[in-house]
N, C-alpha and C positions, 0 to 999 in steps of 0.2 A: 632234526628239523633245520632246513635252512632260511636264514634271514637274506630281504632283499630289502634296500635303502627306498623309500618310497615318500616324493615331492609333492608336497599338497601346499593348492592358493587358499586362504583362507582370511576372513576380516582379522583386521590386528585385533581388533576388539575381541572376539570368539579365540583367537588365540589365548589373551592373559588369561582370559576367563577360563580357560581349558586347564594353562598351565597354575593357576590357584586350586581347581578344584583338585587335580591330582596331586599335589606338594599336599594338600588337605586329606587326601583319603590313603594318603601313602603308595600312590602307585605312580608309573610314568605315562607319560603321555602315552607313547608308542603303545604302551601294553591298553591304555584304553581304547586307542583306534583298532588296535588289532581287535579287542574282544569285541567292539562293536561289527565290524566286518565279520566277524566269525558269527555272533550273532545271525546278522540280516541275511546272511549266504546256506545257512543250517538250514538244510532240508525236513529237520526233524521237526522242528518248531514250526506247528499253523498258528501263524498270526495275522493271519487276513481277517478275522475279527476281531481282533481290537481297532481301538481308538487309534488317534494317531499320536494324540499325547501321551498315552501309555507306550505304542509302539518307540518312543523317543527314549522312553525309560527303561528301555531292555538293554542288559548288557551295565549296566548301572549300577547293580549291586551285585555282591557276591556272597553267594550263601555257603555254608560248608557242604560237602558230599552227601553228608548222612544226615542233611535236615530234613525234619521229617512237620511236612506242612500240616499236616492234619492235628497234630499234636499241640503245635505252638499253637492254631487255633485253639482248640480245646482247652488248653490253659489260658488264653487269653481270655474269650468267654467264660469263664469258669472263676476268674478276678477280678471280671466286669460285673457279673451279675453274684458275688457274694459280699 
């Protein structure tokens, strides 16, 4: 894969805040703009029905390959309701 060097204006404000949350979650900045672009540009993904606050939260977290969502619920209710 090739990388290309890519200049964005941005409030200084939204910047620290950028660069706190990544220093925080262990990742770099660049690798979060990328997965958000990659995100919003994914054909795969319909997210024309979400929200827009949810649409801001995509690309935000990382889950492993083999999380299996139906599961983690299942145990979740399963510790809620015992």
């Amino acid at each position: 894969m090739m990388t290309t060097k890519l200049t964005l204006t941005v409030e200084k404000s939204v910047i620290e805040k950028a660069k706190f949350y990544a220093k925080e979650t262990g990742r770099s900045l660049s690798e979060i703009v990328e997965d958000y672009l990659v995100t919003i540009t994914s054909e795969e993904d319909n997210t024309s029905n979400l929200s827009p606050g949810l649409k801001k939260l995509l690309g935000a977290v990382k889950l492993p390959k083999d999380f299996d969502e139906e599961a983690e619920l299942r145990e979740y209710f399963e510790k809620k309701h015992l």
